[in-house]
TORPA-788784 format. One line per 8 residues: their letters; for each residue x, y, z of N, C-alpha, C. Coordinates in pm, whole numbers. Atoms other than C-alpha are relative to their C-alpha. Layout:
A) X,Y,Z,X,Y,Z,X,Y,Z; ...;
***
This chain:
XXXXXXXX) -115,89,-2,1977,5354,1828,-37,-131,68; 38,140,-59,1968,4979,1901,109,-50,60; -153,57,-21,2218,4809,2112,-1,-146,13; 33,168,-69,2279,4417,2171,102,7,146; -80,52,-141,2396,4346,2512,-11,-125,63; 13,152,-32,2477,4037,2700,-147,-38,82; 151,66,-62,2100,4043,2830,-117,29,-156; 84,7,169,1960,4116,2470,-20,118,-98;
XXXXXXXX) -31,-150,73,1852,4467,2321,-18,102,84; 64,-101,-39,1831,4791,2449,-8,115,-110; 65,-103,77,1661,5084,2250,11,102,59; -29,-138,-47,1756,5404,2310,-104,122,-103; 75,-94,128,1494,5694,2192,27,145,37; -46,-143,-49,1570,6081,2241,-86,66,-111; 67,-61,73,1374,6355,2110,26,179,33; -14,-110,-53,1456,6762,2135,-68,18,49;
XXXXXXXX) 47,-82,-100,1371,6908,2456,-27,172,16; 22,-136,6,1470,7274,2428,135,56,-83; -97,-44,70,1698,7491,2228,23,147,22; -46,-140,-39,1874,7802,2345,112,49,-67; -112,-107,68,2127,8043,2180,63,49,134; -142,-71,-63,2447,8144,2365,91,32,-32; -130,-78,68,2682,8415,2270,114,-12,24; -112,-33,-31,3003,8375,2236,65,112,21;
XXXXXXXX) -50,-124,-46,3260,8609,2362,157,-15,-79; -114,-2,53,3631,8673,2228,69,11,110; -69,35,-139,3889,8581,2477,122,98,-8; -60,-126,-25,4023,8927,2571,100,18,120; -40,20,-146,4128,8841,2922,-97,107,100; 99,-123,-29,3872,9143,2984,-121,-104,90; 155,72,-61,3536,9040,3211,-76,91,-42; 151,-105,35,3217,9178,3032,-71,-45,-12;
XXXXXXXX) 167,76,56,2835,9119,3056,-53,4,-102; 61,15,85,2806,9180,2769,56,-41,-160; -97,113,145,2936,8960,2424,64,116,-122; -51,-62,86,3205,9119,2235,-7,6,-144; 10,55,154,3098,8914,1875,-131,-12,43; 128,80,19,2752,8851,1773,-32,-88,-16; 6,167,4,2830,8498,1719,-92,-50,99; 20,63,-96,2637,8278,1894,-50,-142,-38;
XXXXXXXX) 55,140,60,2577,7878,1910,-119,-53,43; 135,70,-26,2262,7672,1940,50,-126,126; 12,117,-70,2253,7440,2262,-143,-52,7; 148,64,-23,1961,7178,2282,-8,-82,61; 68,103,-87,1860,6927,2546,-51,-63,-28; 131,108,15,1698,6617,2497,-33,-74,98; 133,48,-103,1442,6424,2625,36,-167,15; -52,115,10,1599,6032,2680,-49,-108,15;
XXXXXXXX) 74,107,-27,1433,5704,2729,70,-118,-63; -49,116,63,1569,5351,2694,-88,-135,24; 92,129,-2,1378,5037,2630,51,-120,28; -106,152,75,1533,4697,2668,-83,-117,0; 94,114,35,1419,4387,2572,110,-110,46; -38,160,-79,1546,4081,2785,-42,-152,-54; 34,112,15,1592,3720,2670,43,-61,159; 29,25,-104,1532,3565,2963,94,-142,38;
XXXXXXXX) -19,115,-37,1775,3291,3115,103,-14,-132; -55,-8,121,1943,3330,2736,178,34,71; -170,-27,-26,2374,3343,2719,37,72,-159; -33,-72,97,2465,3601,2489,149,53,8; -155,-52,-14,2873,3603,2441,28,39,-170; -43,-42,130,3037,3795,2160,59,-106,-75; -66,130,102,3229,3485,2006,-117,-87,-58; 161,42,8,2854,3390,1949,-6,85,-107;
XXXXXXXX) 32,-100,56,2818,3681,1735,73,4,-135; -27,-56,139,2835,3710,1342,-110,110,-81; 49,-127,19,2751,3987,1168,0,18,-186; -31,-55,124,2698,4137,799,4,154,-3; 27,-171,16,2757,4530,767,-76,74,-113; 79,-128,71,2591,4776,600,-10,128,15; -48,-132,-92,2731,5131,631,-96,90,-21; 125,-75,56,2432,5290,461,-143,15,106;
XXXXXXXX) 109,-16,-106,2169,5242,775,66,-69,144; -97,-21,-118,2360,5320,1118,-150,-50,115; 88,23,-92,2088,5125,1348,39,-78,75; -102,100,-113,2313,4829,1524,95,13,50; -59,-26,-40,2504,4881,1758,66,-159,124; -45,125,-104,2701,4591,2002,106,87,125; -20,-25,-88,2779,4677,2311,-1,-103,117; 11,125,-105,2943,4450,2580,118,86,140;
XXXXXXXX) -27,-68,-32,3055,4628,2889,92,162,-18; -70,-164,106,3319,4948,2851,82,-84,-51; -77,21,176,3493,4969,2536,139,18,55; -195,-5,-12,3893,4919,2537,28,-22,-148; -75,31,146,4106,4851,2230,-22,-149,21; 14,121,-42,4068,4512,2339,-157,-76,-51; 130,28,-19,3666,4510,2334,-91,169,-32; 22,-160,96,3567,4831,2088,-149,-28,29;
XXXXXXXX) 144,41,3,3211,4895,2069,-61,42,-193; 1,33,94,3109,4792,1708,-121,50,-95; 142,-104,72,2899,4967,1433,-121,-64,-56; 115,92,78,2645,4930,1232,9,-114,-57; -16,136,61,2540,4590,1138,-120,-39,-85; 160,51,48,2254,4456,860,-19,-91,71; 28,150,-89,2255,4119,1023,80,-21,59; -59,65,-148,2351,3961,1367,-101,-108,30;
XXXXXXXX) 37,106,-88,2342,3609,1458,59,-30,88; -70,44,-176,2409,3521,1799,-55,-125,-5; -63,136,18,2527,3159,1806,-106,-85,169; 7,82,-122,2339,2909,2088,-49,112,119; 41,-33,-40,2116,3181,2268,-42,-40,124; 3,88,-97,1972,2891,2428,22,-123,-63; -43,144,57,2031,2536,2380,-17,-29,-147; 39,68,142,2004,2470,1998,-58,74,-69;
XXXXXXXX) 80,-130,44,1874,2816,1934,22,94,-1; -68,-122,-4,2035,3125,1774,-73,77,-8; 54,-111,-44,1893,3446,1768,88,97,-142; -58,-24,112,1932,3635,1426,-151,142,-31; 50,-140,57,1853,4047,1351,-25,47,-81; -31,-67,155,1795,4170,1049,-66,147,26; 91,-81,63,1722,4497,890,-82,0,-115; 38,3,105,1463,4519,629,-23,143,-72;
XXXXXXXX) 30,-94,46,1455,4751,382,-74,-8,-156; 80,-3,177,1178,4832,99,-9,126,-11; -27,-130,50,1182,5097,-118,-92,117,40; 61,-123,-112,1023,5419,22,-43,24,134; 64,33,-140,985,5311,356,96,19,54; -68,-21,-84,1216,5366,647,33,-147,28; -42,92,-41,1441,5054,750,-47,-23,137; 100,41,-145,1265,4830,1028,69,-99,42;
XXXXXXXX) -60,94,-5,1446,4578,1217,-76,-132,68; 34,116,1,1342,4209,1242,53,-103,92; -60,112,-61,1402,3907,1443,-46,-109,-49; 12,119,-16,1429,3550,1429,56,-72,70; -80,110,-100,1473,3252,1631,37,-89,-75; 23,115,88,1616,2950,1443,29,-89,121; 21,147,-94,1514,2619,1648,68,-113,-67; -68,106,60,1784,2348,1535,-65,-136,90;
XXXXXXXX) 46,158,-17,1650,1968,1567,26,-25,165; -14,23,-133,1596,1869,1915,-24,85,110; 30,-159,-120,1561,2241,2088,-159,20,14; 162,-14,-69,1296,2335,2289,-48,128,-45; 42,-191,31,1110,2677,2160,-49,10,139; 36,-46,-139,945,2699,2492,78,56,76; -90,-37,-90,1293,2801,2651,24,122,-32; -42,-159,26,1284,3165,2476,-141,24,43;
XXXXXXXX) 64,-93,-129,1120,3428,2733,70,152,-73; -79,-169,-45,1142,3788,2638,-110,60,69; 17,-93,-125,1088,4041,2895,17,175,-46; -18,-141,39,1015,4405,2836,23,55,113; -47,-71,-103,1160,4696,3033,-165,39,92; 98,-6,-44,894,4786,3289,-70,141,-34; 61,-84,60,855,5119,3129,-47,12,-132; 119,41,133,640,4975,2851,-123,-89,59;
XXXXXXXX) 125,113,-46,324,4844,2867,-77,-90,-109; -1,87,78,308,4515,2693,-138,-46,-63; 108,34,33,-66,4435,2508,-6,-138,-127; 49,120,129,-153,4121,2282,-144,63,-61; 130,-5,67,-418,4235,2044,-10,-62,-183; 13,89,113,-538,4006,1810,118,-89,-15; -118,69,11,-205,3820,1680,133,116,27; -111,-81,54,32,4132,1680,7,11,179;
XXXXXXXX) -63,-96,-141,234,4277,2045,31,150,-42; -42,-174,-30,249,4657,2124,36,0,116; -137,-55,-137,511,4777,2340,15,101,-11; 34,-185,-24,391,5165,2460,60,25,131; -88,-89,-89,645,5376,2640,-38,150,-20; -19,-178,-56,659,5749,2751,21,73,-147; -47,-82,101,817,5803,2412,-9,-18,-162; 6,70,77,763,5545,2160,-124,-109,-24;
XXXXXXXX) 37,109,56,572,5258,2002,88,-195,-21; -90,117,99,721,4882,1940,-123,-81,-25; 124,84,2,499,4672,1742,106,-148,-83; -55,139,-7,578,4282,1717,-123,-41,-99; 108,65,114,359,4146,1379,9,-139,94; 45,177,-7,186,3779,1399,148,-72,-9; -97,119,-2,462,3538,1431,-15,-119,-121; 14,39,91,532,3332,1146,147,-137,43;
XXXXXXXX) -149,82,-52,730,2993,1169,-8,-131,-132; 22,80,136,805,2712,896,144,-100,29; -85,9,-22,1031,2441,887,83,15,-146; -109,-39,100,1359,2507,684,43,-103,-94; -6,51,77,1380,2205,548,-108,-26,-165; 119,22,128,1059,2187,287,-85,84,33; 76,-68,39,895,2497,345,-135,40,136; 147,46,-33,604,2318,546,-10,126,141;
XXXXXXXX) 30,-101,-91,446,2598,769,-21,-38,167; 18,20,-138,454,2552,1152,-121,84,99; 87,-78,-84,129,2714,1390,75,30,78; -26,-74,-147,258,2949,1650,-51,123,40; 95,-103,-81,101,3200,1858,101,81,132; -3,-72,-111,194,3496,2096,-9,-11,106; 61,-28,-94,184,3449,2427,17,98,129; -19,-90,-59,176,3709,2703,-20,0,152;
XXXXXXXX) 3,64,-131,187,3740,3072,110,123,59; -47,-158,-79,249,4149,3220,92,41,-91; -158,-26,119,581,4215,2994,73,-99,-4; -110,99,57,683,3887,2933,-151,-102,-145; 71,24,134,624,3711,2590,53,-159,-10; -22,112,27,661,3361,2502,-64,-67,-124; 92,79,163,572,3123,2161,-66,-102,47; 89,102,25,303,2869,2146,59,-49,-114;
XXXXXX) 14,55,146,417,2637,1906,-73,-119,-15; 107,155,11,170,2330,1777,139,-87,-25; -48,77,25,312,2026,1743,104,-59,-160; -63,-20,141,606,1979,1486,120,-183,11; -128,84,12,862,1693,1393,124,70,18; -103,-59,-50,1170,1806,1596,106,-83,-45;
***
């Protein structure tokens, strides 16, 4: 499960721990050790771990937040303190853009999906005219351990994998491709970008 929160994502991973059988009993008012029906249900324990990923210095308010649904792959989740009727906590989403992240710069989720493959979810930053890319900072939870190899990021936890492909940037008006690069520094990540007409 993925969540957005007002500091950015957190990743939740769980995996079965153990699984035990316990008999039910028929409610006799009787006390016996030993189960009046052979029924019995499956309890299982899991194993929990959450990841989050911090934009750093970033303002993430829900009125910021548009969305496209997609009820067919349950992976987005929004979460902004507890839930009331007031402030529900909201389902799956294909796409989420969050409006002005940082100055001049939203912040936009996608899922992708190709055919036989498992849905993977995506990010982008879009840098509107004048914004600084240098001002997005993400920050991994400290129970990952963040590596740059070659162009790609791996983010290895207790329980999981996250891998961050080469970075790819272009501007939107004509196509023309922009250089940017990874950069890294313990669990925090930042873009190199070359020189562009802002």
């Amino acid at each position: 499960q993925v969540f957005i929160t007002r500091d950015g994502l957190s990743i939740l991973l769980s995996r079965p721990k153990k699984a035990v059988r316990v008999p039910t009993k028929q409610n006799t008012g009787v006390k016996s050790l030993r189960p009046i029906s052979p029924d019995s249900v499956s309890i299982t324990s899991y194993e929990i771990e959450r990841i989050d990923i911090v934009l750093q210095d970033a303002i993430i308010k829900p009125e910021e937040i548009q969305t496209i649904e997609n009820i067919n792959s349950p992976l987005f989740y929004l979460y902004f303190g507890t839930n009331s009727a007031n402030n529900p906590a909201l389902r799956l989403k294909k796409q989420i853009l969050v409006k002005n992240v940082y100055p001049g710069i939203d912040w936009r989720l996608v899922i992708k999906e190709d055919a036989g493959k498992p849905p993977v979810m995506k990010y982008d930053f879009i840098v509107r005219p004048g914004a600084d890319p240098s001002k997005i900072k993400i920050r991994y939870s400290n129970n990952c351990v963040v590596e740059l190899t070659g162009e790609e990021i791996t983010a290895k936890s207790r329980m999981g994998i996250i891998k961050e492909e080469k970075p790819y940037s272009y501007l939107q008006e004509n196509g023309q491709a922009v250089d940017v690069r990874f950069q890294t520094k313990k669990n925090r990540i930042q873009f190199q970008v070359d020189h562009y007409d802002k």
